[in-house]
C-alpha positions in Angstrom: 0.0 0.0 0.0 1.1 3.4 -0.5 -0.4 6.8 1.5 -0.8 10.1 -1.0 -1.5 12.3 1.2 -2.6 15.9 0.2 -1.5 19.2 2.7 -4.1 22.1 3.2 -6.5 23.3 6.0 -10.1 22.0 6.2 -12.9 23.9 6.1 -15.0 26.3 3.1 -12.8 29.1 4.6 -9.7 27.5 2.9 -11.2 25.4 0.1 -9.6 27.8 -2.8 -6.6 28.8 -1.0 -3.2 28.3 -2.5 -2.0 26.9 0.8 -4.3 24.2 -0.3 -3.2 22.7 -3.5 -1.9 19.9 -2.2 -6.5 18.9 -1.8 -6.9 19.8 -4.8 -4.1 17.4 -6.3 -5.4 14.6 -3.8 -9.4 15.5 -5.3 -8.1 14.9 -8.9 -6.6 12.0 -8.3 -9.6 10.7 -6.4 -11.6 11.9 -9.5 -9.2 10.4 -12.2 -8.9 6.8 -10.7 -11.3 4.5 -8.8 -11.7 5.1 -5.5 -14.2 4.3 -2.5 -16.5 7.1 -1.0 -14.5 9.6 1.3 -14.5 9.1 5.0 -13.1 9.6 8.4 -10.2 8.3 10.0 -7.0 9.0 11.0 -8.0 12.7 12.0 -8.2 13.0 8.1 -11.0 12.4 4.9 -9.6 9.4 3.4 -10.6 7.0 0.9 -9.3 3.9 -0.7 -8.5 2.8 -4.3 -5.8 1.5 -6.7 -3.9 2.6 -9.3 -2.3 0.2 -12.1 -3.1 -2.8 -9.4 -1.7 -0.9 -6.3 -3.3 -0.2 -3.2 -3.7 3.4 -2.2 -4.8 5.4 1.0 -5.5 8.8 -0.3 -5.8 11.3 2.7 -6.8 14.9 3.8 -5.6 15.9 7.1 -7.8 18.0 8.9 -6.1 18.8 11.6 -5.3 21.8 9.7 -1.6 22.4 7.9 0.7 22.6 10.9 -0.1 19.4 12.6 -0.5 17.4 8.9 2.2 15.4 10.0 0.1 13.6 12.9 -2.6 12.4 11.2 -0.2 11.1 8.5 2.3 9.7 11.1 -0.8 7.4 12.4 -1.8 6.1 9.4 1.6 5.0 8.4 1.9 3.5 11.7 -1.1 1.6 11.4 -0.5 0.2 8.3 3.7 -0.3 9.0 4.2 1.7 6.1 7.6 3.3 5.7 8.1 6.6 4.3 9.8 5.7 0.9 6.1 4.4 0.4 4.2 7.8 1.0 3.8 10.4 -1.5 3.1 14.3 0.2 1.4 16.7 -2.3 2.5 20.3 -0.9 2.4 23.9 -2.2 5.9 25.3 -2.5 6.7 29.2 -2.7 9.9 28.6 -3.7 9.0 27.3 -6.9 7.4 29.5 -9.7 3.7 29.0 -10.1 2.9 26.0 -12.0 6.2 24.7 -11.5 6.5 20.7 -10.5 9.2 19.2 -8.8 9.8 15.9 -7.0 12.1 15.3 -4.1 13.1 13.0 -1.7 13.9 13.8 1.9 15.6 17.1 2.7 13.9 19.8 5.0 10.8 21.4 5.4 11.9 25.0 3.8 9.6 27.0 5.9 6.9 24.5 4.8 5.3 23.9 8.4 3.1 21.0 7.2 6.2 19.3 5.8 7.8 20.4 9.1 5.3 18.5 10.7 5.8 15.2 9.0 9.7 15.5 9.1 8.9 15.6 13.3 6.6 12.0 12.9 8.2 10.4 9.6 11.7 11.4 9.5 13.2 13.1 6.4 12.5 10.4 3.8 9.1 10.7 2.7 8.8 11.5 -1.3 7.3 15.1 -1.3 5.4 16.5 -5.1 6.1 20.0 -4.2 3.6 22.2 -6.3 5.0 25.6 -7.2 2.4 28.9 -6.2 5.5 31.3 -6.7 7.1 34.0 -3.8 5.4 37.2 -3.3 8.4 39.1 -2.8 8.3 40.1 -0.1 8.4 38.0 3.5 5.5 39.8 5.1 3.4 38.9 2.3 3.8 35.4 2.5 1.2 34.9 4.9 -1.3 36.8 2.7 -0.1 35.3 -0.4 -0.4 31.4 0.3 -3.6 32.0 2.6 -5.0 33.9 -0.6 -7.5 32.4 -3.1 -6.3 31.6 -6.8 -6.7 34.5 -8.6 -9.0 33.5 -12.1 -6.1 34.5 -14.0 -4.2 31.7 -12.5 -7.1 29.3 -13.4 -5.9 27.6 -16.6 -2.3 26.9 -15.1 -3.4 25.3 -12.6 -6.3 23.5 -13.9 -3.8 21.8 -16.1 -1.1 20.7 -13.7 -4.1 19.2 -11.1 -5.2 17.2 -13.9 -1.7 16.2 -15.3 -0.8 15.2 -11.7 -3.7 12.7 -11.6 -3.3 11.3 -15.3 0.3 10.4 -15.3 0.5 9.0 -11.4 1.1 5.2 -12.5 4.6 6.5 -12.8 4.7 7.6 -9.2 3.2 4.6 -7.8 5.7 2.7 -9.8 8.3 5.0 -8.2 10.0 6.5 -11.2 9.9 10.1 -9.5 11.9 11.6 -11.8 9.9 10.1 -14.6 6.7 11.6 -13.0 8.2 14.6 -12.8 8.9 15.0 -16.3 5.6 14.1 -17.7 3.8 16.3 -15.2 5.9 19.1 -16.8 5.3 17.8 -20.6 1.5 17.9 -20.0 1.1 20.9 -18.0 4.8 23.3 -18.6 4.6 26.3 -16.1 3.8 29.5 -17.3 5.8 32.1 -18.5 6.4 34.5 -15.6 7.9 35.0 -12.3 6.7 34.8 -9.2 6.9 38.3 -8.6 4.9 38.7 -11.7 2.8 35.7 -11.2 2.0 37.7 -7.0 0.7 40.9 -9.1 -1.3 39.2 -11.3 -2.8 37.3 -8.5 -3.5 40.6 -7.0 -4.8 42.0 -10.5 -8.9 40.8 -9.5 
């Protein structure tokens, strides 16, 4: 079995927020491939499936960004699942908007739900990092990852939720790098920076 899990914070009050993406990558997939009804457990929504014959927990930590990594941490305990088996799907600042990158351990980069895992997983979970770009400035951060998609922002990332979900066979057979690529091929990043990419999100 492996665990996707998906980081954001539950509730309506969040739904569209950037700081969410990482639902939104976990609702595609759920939408893409077969899987059972959602429900409760683990302090999470989860539901159960397969991809290309492989068992999959998908989950949605509600126990809001910061503590992602408990409700994670006791699923993969429950199941003895070690963390070369668990996929995180997690906005990233750091990475232009609509950028995609794959990456095995490392640290959290200021990513407190990733924090949070490190502190019940250790380092070596596989982490889809999901780039909403840097606003420029660090007191806009908060602002700027709590914010809604701007409309203009739409068609990017329309297209790199649904690449995510058609092309995940290669993750589950764990060619990352692989993945990687053909998340890029179907969906490549737009054409600005993140600086750019913060105005137009503040163009509505």
């Amino acid at each position: 079995m492996l665990i996707i899990a998906g980081l954001g914070n539950p509730g309506a009050k969040y739904e569209k927020n950037r700081h969410n993406i990482g639902f939104m990558a976990v609702d595609a997939i759920s939408s893409r491939w077969r899987f059972g009804a959602p429900r409760a457990k683990f302090q999470s929504v989860i539901s159960e499936g397969e991809v290309e014959g492989q068992k999959i927990l998908l989950m949605k930590p509600q126990t809001f960004m910061n503590n992602s990594g408990n409700a994670v941490g006791e699923a993969a305990r429950f199941y003895k699942i070690p963390p070369a088996d668990i996929i995180v799907f997690h906005d990233e600042i750091d990475l232009a908007p609509g950028r995609f990158r794959m990456k095995t351990g490392g640290g959290a980069a200021g990513q407190n739900g990733v924090r949070s895992l490190i502190s019940q997983l250790g380092p070596n979970f596989r982490r889809a990092r999901m780039g909403i770009g840097h606003p420029g400035d660090p007191q806009l951060v908060m602002p700027h990852v709590l914010g809604d998609f701007h409309k203009a922002e739409q068609p990017w990332l329309e297209a790199l939720l649904n690449a995510c979900a058609d092309v995940l066979p290669f993750a589950v057979k764990g060619e990352d790098q692989r993945y990687q690529g053909e998340v890029l091929r179907l969906a490549p990043a737009p054409k600005f920076s993140p600086r750019q990419a913060a105005q137009t999100a503040k163009g509505d």
